[in-house]
N, C-alpha and C positions, 0 to 999 in steps of 0.2 A: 267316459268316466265323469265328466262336466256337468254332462246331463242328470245323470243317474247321481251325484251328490246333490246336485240341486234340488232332484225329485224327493230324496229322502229327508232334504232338510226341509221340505216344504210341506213333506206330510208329516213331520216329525212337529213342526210347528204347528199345523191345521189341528192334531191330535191336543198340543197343550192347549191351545183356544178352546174344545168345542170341552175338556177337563175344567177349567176355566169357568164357558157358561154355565156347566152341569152343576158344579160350586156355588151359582145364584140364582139356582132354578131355571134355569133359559138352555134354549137350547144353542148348539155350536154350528158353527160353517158346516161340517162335516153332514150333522143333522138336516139342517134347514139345505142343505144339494141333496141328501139322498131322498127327502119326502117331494122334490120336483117332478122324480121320476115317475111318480103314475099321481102325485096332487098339483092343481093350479100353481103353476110358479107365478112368484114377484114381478120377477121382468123379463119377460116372453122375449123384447129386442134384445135386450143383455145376451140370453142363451141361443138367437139367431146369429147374433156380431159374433160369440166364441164358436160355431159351428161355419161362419165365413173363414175364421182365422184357422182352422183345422184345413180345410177343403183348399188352404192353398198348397197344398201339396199333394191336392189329385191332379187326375187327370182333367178337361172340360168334360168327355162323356162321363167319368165317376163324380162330378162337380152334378150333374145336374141328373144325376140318379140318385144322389144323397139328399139335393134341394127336393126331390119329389118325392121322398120317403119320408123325409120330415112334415113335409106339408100335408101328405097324406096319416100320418099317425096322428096329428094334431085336430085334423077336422073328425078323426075314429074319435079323440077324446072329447071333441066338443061334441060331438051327438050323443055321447054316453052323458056327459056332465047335463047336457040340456035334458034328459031323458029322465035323469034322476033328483033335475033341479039344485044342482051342486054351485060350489063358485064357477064362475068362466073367466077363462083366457088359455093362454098359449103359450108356447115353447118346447112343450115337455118332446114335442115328436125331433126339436133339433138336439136336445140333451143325449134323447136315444141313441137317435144315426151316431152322436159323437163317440158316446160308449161302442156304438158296432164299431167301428173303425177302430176301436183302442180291441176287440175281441177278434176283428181280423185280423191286425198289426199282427198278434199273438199266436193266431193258430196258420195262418194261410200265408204271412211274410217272412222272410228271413234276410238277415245282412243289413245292410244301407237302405235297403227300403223297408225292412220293420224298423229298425233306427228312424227312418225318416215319418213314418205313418206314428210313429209314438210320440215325438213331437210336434206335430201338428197338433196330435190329441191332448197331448201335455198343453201347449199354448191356447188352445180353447178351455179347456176344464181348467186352466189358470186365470181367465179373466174374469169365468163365471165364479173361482171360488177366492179370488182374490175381492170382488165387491160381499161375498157373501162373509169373509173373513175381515171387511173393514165394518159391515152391520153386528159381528160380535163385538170388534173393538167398542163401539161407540158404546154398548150395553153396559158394556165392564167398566167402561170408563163413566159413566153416571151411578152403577153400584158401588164404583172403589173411590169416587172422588165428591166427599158429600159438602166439599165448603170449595171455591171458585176464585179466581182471581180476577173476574171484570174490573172491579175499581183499580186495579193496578194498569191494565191493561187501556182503560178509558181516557186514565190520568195522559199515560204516555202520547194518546195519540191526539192531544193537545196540541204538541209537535206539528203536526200535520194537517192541525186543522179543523180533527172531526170531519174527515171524508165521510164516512157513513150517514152521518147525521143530514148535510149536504145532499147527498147522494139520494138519499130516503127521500127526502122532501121534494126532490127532480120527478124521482118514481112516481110518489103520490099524484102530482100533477099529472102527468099524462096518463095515469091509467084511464082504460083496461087496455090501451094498447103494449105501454112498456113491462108491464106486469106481465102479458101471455109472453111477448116475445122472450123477456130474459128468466123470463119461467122453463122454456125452452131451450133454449141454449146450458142452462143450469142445469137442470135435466139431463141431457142428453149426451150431457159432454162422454162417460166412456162410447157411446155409440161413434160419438165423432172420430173420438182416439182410435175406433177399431177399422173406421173406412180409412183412415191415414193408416194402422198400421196393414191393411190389405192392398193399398198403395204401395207402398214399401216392400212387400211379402209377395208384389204378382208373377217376379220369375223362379220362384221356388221350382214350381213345378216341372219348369224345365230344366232349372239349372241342377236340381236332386241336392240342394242344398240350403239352408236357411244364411241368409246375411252373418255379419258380424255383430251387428249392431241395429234394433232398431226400433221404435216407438214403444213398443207393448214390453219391454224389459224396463228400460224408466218406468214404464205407468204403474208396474207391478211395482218395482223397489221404491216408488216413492206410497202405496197403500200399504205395504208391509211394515217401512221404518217411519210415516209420518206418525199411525195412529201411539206411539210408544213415547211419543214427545206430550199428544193429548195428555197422559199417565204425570207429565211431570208437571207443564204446564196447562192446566185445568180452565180453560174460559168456555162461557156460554155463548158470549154475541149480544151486541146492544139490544137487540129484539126481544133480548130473552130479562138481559140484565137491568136493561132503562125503559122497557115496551109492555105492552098490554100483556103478549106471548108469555110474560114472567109470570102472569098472575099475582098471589102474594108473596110470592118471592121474587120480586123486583124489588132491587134497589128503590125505583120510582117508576111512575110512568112518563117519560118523559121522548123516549125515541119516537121520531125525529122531528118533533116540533120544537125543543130547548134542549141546549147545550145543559150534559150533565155539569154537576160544579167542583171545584177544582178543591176537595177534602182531603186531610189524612186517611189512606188505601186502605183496606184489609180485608183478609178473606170474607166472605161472605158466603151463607147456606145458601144450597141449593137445592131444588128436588132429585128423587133419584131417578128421575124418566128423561131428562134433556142429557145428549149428547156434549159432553165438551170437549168440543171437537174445533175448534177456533185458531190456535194455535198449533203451529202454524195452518195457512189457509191452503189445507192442499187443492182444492178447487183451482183456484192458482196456482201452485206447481204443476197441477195435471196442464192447465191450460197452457201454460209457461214453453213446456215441453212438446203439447202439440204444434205452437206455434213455431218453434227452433226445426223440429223435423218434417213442417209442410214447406219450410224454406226451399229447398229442393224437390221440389214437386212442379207440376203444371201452374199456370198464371191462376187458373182459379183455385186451385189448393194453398196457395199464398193469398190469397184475399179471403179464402173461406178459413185458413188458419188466424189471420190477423182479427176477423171478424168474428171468429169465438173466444180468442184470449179479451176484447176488448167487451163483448157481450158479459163474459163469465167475470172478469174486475165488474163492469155495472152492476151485474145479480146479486153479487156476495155485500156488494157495500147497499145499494139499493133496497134490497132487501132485510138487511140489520143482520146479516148472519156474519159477520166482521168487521172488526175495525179496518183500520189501514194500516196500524203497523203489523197487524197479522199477514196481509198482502206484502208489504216489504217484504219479513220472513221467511211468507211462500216464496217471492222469488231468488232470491240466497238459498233455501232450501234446494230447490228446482236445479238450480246452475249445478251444485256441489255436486248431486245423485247423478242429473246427465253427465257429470264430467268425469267420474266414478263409473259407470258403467260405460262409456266408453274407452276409458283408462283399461277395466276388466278386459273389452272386446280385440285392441288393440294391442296390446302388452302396456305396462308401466312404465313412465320414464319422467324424466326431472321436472316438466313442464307438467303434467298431469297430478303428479303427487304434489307439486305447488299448490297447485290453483285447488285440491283438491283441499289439503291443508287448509287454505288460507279462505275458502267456502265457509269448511265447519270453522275456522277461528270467529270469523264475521258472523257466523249465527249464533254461536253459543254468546259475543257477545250483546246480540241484540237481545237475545229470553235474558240473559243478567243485567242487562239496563231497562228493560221496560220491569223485572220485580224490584232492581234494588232504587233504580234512578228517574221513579215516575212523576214526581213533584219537581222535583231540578227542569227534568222535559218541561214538564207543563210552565211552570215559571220564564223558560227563556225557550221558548218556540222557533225563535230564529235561528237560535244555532244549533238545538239538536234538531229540529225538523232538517235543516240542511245535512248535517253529522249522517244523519238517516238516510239520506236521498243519496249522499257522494260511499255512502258504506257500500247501498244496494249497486250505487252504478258503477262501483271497483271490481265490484264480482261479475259484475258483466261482461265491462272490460275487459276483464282478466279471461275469461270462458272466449270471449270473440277472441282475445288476441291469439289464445292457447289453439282452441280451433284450425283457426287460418292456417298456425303452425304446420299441425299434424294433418291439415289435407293438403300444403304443400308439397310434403314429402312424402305422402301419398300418390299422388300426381306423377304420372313418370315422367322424367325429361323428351321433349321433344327431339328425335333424332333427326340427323340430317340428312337429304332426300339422297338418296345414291346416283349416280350420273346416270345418262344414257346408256344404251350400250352400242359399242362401234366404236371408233376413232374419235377422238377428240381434235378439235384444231386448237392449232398452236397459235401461244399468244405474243403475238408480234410487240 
């Protein structure tokens, strides 16, 4: 019944987005999945990682007759697309197998194992239409939001320093090296989130059951509810707003050679083709959450977790697509959703709905101090830049302490070993 609300409410929402796009001439999630199916898709890995996350619930011999039917439809499409000089690339043959699997579920399963083969198929067709449902957000949020709040946003993060500005000017020095790599890392992070969540996912198949809880439900609830913050709070990124990237809609061009200057805020025009998409930095909440659920992984999935959250903060500040209090944000955002979905997976209880509480209090009041309190920040940088740092690392605290808790009592007690058997001697 969990599943099957979830499904409804998820196509019931896919349906208002692609209503939505259709509204501004664009087309919707819905749209831009079904023309994958026999035209070039976007992201050929994206629709391989959602065809790994299905396949954890075969079999290894159904594993690796589904990886060979995709590989093989794919190389059918690249000799037709080469043939007829069309665009190239790939995926479209793992989109396939995923829908067969969702038409055997149907005709050839029943009980606990079509149940089981329809959520694998659900949790692939949800990664792929979860980034295809965050490319509608960003649309709508550049047609519906034509004036920006950078200056508000810049002012605040005074505070802090201008991480970005810093940041940017690090990058420039070392290109072309740090530019490919954290191009990379930036890039590819759902890929990464989907080898951790196929970590997490590897005994489905024996166990004839999915977890409670695990990476790819965060990653989806935080792409569904972060882009609906974009809607309120409207930023583009120094890149966009202080850099070349703005064109004549830059404030100035000023990123990252000179600290913007410290003026009365206000909205400011923008075109309608940039994403504002800033606030908060889900690139960091995605990160945030890879790094918390590779904690319990292998030694190298702890240093490959730590070394993309630290990659992904480089890219977004490096690259001008964020300030830093946006990165604060994302990570309060990040804590409150993981602690919310785990809250859902485990039942509710006092400690969960605390820390859950006291997440969204701590975020709601950072978007209301960085619009209403961005010149007070910038005037006195030592105490809200601290104010800032002791908010983000309350929520942490509070997430580790809350944590610990609930895998305590998790944990069974250690029972006591039972005697020998035979007589025992008596103790003199």
């Amino acid at each position: 019944m969990l599943w099957a609300t979830a499904g409804v409410a998820a196509l019931g929402f896919l349906v208002a987005l692609e209503l939505s796009a259709r509204h501004y001439g664009l087309p919707g999630p819905i749209t831009n999945q079904a023309r994958e199916v026999i035209f070039a898709p976007h992201s050929g890995p994206l629709l391989y990682a959602g065809l790994a996350l299905t396949m954890v619930v075969l079999t290894w011999r159904q594993r690796l007759i589904a990886a060979g039917a995709a590989i093989g439809i794919d190389v059918l499409f690249w000799l037709v697309r080469w043939a007829v000089d069309a665009e190239m690339n790939f995926g479209n043959g793992a989109l396939w197998v995923v829908l067969g699997c969702a038409v055997i579920a149907v005709t050839r399963r029943t009980g606990r194992e079509r149940a089981l083969l329809l959520k694998g198929v659900g949790l692939g067709l949800l990664l792929v239409a979860g980034h295809k449902t965050g490319d509608t957000w960003l649309l709508i949020t550049s047609k519906t939001r034509p004036a920006v709040l950078d200056q508000y946003v810049a002012a605040a993060d005074h505070a802090l320093g201008d991480p970005s500005w810093l940041v940017g000017r690090i990058v420039n020095a070392t290109e072309p090296i740090s530019g490919h790599v954290l191009g990379l890392i930036y890039g590819q992070l759902p890929l990464a989130a989907a080898l951790v969540g196929l970590y997490q996912l590897r005994h489905v198949a024996v166990e004839r059951r999915f977890p409670g809880h695990h990476l790819v439900r965060t990653f989806l609830a935080i792409g569904l509810l972060g882009p609906a913050i974009y809607m309120i709070f409207p930023v583009v990124g120094p890149v966009y707003a202080y850099g070349a990237d703005g064109g004549p809609w830059a404030a100035a061009n000023l990123w990252p050679d000179t600290l913007p200057p410290i003026n009365t805020p206000h909205p400011m025009p923008f075109d309608e083709i940039t994403p504002r998409n800033c606030m908060p930095s889900l690139h960091t909440a995605w990160a945030v959450t890879l790094f918390i659920h590779s904690r319990k992984g292998s030694r190298t999935m702890r240093y490959a977790g730590t070394f993309w959250l630290v990659g992904t903060l480089g890219a977004t500040l490096g690259f001008g697509y964020h300030y830093g209090v946006d990165l604060v944000a994302g990570v309060v955002f990040a804590l409150t959703i993981e602690a919310a979905m785990r809250s859902l997976a485990r039942g509710w209880d006092r400690p969960g709905i605390q820390l859950v509480a006291y997440g969204t209090t701590v975020f709601t009041v950072l978007l209301v101090s960085y619009r209403y309190l961005p010149r007070e920040m910038a005037a006195h940088p030592w105490v809200f830049g601290l104010l800032l740092i002791l908010a983000m690392t309350s929520v942490v605290h509070g997430y580790v302490r809350t944590t610990r808790l609930w895998d305590a009592k998790a944990t069974p007690a250690r029972q006591p070993e039972p005697h020998p058997a035979g007589p025992q001697p008596e103790l003199v």
